[in-house]
BAFI-3210 file (N, C-alpha, C; in Angstrom, 3 decimals, decimal comma, padded with zeros to 6 digits):
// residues 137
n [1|2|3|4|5|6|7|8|9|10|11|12|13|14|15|16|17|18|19|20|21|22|23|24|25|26|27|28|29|30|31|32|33|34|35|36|37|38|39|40|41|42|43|44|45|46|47|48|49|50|51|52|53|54|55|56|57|58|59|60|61|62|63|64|65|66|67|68|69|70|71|72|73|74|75|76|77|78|79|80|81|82|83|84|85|86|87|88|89|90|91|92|93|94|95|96|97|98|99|100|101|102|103|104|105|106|107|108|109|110|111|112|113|114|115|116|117|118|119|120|121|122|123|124|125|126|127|128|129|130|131|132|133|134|135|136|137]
n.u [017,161|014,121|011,881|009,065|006,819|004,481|002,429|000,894|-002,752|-005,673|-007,702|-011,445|-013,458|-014,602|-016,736|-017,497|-016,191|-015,048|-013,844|-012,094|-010,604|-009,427|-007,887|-006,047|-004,730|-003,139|-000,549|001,315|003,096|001,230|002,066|001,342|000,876|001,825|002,222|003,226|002,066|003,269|001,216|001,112|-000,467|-001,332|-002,564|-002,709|-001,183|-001,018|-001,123|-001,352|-002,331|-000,488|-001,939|-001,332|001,275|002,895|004,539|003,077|001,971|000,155|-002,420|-003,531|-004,681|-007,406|-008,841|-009,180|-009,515|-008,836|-009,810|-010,633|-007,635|-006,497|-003,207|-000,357|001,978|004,272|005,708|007,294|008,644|010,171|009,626|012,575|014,370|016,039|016,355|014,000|010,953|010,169|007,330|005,876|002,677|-000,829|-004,128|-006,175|-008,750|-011,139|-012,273|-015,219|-015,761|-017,360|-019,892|-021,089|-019,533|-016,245|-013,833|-011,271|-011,668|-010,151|-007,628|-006,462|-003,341|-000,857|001,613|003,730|005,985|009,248|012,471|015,482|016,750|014,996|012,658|013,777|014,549|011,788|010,576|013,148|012,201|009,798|010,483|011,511|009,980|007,582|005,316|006,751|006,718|006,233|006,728|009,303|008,713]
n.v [012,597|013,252|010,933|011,653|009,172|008,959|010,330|010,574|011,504|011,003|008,115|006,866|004,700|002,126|000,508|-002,435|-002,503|000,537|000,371|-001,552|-000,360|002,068|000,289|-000,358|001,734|002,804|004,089|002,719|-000,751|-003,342|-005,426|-008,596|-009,229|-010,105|-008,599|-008,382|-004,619|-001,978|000,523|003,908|006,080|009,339|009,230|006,149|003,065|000,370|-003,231|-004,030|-005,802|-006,126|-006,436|-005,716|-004,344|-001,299|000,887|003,451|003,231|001,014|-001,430|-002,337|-004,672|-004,023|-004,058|-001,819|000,950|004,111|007,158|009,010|010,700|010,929|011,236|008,964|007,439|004,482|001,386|-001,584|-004,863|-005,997|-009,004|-010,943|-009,234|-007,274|-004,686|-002,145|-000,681|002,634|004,706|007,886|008,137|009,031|008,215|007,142|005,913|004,090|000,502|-001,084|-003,581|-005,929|-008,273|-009,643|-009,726|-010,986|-009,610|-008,148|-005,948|-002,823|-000,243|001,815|002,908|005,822|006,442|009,086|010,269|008,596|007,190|007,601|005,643|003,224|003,205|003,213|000,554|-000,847|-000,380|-001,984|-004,677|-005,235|-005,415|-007,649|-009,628|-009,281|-010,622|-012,067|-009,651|-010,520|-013,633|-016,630|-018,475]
n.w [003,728|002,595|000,260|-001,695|-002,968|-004,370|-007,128|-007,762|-008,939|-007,306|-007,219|-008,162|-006,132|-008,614|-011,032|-012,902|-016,659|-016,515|-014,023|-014,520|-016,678|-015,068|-013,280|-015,392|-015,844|-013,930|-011,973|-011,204|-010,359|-009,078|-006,223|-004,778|-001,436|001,899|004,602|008,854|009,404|011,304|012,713|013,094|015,269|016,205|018,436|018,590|018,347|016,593|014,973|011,561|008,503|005,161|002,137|-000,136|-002,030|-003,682|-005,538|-005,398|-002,936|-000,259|000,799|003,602|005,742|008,294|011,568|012,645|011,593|010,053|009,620|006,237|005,179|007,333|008,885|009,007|010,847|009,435|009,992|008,444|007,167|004,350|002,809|003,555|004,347|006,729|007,134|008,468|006,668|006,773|006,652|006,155|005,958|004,368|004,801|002,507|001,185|002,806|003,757|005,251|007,845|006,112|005,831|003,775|002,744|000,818|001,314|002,869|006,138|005,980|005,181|002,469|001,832|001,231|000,056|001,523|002,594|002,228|003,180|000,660|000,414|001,357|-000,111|-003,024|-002,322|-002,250|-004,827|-006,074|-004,976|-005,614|-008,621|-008,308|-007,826|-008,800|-011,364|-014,667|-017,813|-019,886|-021,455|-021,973|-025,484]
ca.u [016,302|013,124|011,222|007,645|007,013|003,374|002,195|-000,846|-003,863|-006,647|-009,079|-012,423|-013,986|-015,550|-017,278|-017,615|-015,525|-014,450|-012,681|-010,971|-009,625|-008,590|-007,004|-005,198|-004,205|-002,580|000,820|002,799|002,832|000,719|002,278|000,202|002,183|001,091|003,355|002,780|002,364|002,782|000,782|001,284|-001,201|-000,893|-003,154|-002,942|-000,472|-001,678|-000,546|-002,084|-001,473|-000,617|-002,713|-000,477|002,519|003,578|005,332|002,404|001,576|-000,329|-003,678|-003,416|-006,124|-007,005|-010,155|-008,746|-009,627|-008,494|-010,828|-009,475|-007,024|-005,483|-001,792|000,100|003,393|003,910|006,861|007,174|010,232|010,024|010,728|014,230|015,258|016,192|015,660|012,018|010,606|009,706|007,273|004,841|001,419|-002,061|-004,997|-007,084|-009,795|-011,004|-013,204|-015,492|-016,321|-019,088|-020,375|-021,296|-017,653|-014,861|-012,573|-010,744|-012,023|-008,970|-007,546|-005,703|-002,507|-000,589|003,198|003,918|007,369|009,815|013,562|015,838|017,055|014,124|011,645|014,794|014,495|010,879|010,613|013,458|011,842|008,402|010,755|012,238|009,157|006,292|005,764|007,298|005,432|006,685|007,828|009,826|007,962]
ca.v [013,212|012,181|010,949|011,029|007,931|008,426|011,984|010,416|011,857|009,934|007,424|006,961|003,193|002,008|-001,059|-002,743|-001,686|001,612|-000,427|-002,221|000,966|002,070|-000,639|-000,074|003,319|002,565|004,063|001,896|-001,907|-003,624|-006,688|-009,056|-009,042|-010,015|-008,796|-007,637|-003,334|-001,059|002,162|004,659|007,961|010,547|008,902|005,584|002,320|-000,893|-003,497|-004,482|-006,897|-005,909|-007,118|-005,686|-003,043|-000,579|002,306|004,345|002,983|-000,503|-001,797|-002,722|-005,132|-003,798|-003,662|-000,551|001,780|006,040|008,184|009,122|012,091|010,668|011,033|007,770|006,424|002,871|000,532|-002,968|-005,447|-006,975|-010,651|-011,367|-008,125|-007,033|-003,387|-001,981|000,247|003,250|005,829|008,756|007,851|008,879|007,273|007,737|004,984|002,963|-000,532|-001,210|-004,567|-006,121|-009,588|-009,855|-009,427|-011,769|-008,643|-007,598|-004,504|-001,762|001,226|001,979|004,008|006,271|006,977|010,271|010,824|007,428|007,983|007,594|003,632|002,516|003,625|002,189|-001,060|-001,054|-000,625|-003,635|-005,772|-005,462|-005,560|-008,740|-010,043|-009,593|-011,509|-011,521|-008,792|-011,443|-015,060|-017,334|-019,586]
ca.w [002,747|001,978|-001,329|-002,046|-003,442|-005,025|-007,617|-008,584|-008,137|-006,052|-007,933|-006,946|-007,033|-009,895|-010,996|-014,752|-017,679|-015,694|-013,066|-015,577|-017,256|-013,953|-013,307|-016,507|-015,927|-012,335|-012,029|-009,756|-010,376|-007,641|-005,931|-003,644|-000,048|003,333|005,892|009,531|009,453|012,197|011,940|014,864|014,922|017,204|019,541|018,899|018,016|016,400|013,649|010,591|007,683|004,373|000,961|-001,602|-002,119|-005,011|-004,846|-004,310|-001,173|000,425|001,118|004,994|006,275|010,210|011,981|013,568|010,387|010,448|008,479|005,206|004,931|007,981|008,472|009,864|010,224|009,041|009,389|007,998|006,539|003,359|003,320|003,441|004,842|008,163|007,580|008,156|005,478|007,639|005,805|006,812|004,835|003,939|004,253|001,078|001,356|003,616|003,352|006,536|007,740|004,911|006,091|002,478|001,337|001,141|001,292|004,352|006,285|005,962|004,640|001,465|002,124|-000,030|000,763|001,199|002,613|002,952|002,947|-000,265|000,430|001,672|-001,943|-003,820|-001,666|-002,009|-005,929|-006,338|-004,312|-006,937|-009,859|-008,260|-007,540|-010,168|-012,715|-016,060|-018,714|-021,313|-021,379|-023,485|-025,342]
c.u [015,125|012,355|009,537|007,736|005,664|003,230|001,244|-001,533|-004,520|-007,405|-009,903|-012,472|-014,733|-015,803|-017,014|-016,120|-014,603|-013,759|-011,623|-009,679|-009,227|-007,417|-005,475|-004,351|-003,109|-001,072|002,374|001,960|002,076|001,149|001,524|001,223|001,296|001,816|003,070|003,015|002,096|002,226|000,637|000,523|-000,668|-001,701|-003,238|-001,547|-001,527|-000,803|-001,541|-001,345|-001,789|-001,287|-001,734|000,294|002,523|004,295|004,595|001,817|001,070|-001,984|-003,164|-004,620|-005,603|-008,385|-010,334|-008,866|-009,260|-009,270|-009,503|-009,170|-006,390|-004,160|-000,802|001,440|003,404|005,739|006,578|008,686|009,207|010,848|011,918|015,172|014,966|015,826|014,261|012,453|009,986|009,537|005,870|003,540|000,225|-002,966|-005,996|-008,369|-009,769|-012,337|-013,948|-015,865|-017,515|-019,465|-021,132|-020,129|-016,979|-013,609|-013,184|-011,309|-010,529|-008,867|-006,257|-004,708|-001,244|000,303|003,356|005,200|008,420|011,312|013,960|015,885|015,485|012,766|012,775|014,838|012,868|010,439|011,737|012,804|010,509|008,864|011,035|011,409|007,898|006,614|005,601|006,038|005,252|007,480|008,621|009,144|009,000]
c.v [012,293|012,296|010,747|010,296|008,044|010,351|011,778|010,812|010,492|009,197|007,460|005,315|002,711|000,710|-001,385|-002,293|-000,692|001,415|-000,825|-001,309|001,896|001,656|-000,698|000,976|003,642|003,110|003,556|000,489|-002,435|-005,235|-007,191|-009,447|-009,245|-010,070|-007,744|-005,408|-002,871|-000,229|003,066|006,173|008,482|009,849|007,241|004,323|001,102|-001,819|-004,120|-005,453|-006,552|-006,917|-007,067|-004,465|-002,803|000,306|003,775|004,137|001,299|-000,467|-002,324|-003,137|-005,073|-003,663|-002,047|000,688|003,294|006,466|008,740|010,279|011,785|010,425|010,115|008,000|005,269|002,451|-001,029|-003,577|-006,288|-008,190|-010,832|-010,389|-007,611|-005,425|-002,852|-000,696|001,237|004,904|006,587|007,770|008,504|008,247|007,721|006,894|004,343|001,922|-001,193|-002,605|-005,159|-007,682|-010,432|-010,182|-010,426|-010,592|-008,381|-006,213|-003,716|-000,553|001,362|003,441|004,632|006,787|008,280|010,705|009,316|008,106|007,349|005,690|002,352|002,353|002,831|000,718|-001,716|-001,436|-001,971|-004,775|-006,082|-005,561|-006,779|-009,853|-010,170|-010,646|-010,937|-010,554|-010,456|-012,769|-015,760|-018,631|-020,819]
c.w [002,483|000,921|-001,025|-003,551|-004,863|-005,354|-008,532|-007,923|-007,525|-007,351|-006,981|-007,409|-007,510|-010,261|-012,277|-015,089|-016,849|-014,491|-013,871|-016,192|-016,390|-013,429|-013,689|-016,482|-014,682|-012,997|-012,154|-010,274|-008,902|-007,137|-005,250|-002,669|000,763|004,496|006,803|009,337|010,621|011,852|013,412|014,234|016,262|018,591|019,971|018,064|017,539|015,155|012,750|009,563|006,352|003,510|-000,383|-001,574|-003,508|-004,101|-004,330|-003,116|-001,133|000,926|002,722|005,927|007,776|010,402|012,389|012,333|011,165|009,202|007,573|005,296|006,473|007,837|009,395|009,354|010,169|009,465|009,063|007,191|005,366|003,773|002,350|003,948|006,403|008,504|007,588|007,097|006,588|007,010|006,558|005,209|005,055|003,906|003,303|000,613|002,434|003,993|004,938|006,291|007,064|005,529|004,643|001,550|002,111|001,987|002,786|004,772|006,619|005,532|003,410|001,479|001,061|000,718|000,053|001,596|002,783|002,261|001,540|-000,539|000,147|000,170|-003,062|-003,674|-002,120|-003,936|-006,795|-006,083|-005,360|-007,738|-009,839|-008,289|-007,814|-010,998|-013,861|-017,085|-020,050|-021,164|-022,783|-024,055|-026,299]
res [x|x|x|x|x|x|x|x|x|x|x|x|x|x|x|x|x|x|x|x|x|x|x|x|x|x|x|x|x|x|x|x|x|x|x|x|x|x|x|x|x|x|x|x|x|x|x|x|x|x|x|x|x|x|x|x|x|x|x|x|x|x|x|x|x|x|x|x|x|x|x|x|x|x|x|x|x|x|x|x|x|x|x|x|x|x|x|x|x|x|x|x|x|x|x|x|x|x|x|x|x|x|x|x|x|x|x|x|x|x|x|x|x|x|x|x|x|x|x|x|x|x|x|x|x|x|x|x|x|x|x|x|x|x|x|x|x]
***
């Protein structure tokens, strides 16, 4: 059986203030991650390297960009685990090489079908692995 992971609508991207409260408004916690991704289209194979995971999907720095509304499959392992995470996705942005920009050229992907374990595995692993809302002082 499989879960969709993400039932947010789309943002667009915004600068100032209105980023911020974007930001704010985000669904899914966003971790920072950098681990190899496959992404296989219909025509083509390649791997990329993640920026950051939630549960609605991953940023995936690749030179190899897919126009957005492309539909990929991805797999990848979180560290420490042997099983891959293996989910259909979306691409819903995507950032072209800037020679101006620090930032990676990629595509921002939005999980749309991954099985039951694997979305369960994927949301521990960010609960296990953020940091605290609140410390002790």
């Amino acid at each position: 059986m499989n879960h969709s992971l993400s039932h947010a609508s789309p943002r667009r991207t915004t600068t100032g203030s209105s980023a911020r409260r974007a930001l704010a408004e985000r669904e899914y916690t966003r971790l920072d991650l950098e681990v190899a991704v496959d992404i296989a289209s219909d025509h083509n194979f390649f791997t990329g390297f993640s920026c950051n995971l939630s549960g609605g999907g991953l940023f995936v720095a690749t030179h190899s960009v897919s126009p957005v509304g492309t539909l990929l499959e991805i797999s990848f392992l979180l560290p420490g685990s042997d099983a891959a995470i293996v989910a259909q996705v979306e691409v819903r942005w995507v950032r072209e090489q800037n020679a101006e920009s620090d930032c990676p050229p990629g595509m921002g992907l939005r999980f749309l079908t991954v099985d039951a374990d694997s979305s369960a595995r994927i949301q521990d692993f960010i609960q296990r692995t953020r940091e605290p809302l609140f410390h002790d002082e």
